[in-house]
N, C-alpha and C positions, 0 to 999 in steps of 0.2 A: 504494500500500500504506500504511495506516496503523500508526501506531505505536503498540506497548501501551501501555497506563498500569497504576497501580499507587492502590488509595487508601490514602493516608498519612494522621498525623495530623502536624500542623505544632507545632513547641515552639519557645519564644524564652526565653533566658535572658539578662539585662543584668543587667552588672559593678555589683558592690558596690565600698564604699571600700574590702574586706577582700580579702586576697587567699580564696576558699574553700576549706573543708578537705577535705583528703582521709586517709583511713586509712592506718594505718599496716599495714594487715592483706599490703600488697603492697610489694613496692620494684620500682621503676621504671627500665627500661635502655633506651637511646633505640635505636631502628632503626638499624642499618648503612644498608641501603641498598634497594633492591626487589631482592632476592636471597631463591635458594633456601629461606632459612628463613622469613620473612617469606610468599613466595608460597605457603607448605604451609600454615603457619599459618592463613591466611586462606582457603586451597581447605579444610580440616577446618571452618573454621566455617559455610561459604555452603554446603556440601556437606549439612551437617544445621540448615540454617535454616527458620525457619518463614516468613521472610520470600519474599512470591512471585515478587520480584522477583532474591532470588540463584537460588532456585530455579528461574528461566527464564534465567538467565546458564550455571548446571553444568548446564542439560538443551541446551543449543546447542551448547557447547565441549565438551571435554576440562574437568574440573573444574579442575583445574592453569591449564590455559591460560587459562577464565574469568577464576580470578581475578588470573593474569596481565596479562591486558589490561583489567581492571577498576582494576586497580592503577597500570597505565601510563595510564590514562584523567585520574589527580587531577592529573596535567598540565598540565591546564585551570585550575587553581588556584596560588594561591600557598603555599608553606611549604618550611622548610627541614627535612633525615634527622633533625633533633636532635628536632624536634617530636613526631614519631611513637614511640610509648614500647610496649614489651611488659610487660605486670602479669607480676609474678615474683611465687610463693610463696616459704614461708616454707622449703620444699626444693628452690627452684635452679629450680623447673619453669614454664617459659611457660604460664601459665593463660587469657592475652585478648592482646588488644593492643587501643589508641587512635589512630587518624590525623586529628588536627586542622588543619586548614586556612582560608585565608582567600581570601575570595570576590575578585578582583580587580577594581577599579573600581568599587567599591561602597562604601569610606571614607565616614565624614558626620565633617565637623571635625577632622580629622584621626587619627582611628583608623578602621582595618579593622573590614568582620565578619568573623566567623567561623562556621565549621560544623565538626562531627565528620563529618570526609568516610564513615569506616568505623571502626567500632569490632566486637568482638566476645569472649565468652568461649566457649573451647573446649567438647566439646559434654560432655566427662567433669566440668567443675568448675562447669555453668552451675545455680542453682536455690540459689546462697549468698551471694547477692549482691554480686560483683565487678563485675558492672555498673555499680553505684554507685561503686566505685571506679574503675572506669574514667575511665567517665565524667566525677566530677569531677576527674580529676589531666589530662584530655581539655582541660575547662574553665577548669582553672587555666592551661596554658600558653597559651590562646587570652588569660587576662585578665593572664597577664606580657608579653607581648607588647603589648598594647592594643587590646582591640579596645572597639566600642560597644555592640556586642550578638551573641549566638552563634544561629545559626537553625537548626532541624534536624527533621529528620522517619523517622518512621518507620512500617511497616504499621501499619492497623489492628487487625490479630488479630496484635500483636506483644506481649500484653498485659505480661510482663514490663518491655520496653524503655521501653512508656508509663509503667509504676509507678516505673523508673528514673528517668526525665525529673523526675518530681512529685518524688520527692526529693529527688533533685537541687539542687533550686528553680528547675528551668522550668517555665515553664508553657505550656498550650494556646495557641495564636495566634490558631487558627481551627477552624471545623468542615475534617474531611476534606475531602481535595481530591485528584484525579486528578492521580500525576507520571507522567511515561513514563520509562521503564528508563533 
């Protein structure tokens, strides 16, 4: 049996002397733990993704349990609960979260890479761009930490997350490329 793929576009961001700014439009509360609020969280955003790849995770499982074992899968990675941050508005309310990571055995000179293992905005607040915010408050603690460069990918019909990425100040790596789930 073969295994799907998915075609992504690949983005690579490397550390500035500065740390990168992020908005003040969010304040930021770090993850507990992969616990019930966290795993709802992230079943509401793969639940109404445009991406094909959560959407064939909630069409296999229980949406819940997808992104339960989706979650339990960054295992495979290295990071610590503090790293992973929920964007708070400006009234108390969870709007996204950021889960940053670093790839293990992958160091050049002594810092890590890193990637945005999962990131996402809720599906009531998405289209104001807090993705930008996510995402760099994502990339700032990947460049406090040390890393040498952040790699990440996402759908090609993810057209939002790509206009994110350029933002940002990543950029393209590569043409699309086939990942598997």
């Amino acid at each position: 049996m073969s295994q799907q793929t998915f075609l992504k576009v690949p983005f690579v961001w490397k550390g500035t002397e500065r740390l990168i700014e992020v908005s003040s439009r969010l304040t930021f509360e770090p993850v507990k733990a992969i616990d019930d609020q966290l795993i709802s969280t992230v079943t509401r955003v793969m639940s109404e993704s445009i991406d094909a790849s959560d959407r064939q995770r909630v069409s296999k499982h229980d949406p819940y349990k997808a992104a339960e074992m989706f979650l339990n899968s960054a295992r495979d990675f290295a990071y610590q609960d503090n790293w992973w941050q929920f964007g708070i508005n400006e009234k108390g309310e969870i709007v996204g979260f950021v889960l940053p990571v670093v790839f293990s055995g992958c160091a050049k000179e002594g810092l890590e890479e890193g990637t945005i293992y999962y990131m996402g905005v809720l599906p009531e607040y998405r289209g104001l761009g807090l993705a930008n915010d996510l995402l760099s408050k994502g990339t700032q603690i990947l460049q406090e930490i040390g890393v040498w460069r952040v790699f990440c990918d996402t759908a090609v019909d993810n057209v939002r997350m790509i206009s994110a990425f350029k933002r940002v100040g990543y950029r393209q790596y590569s043409e699309p490329w086939e990942r598997p789930v």
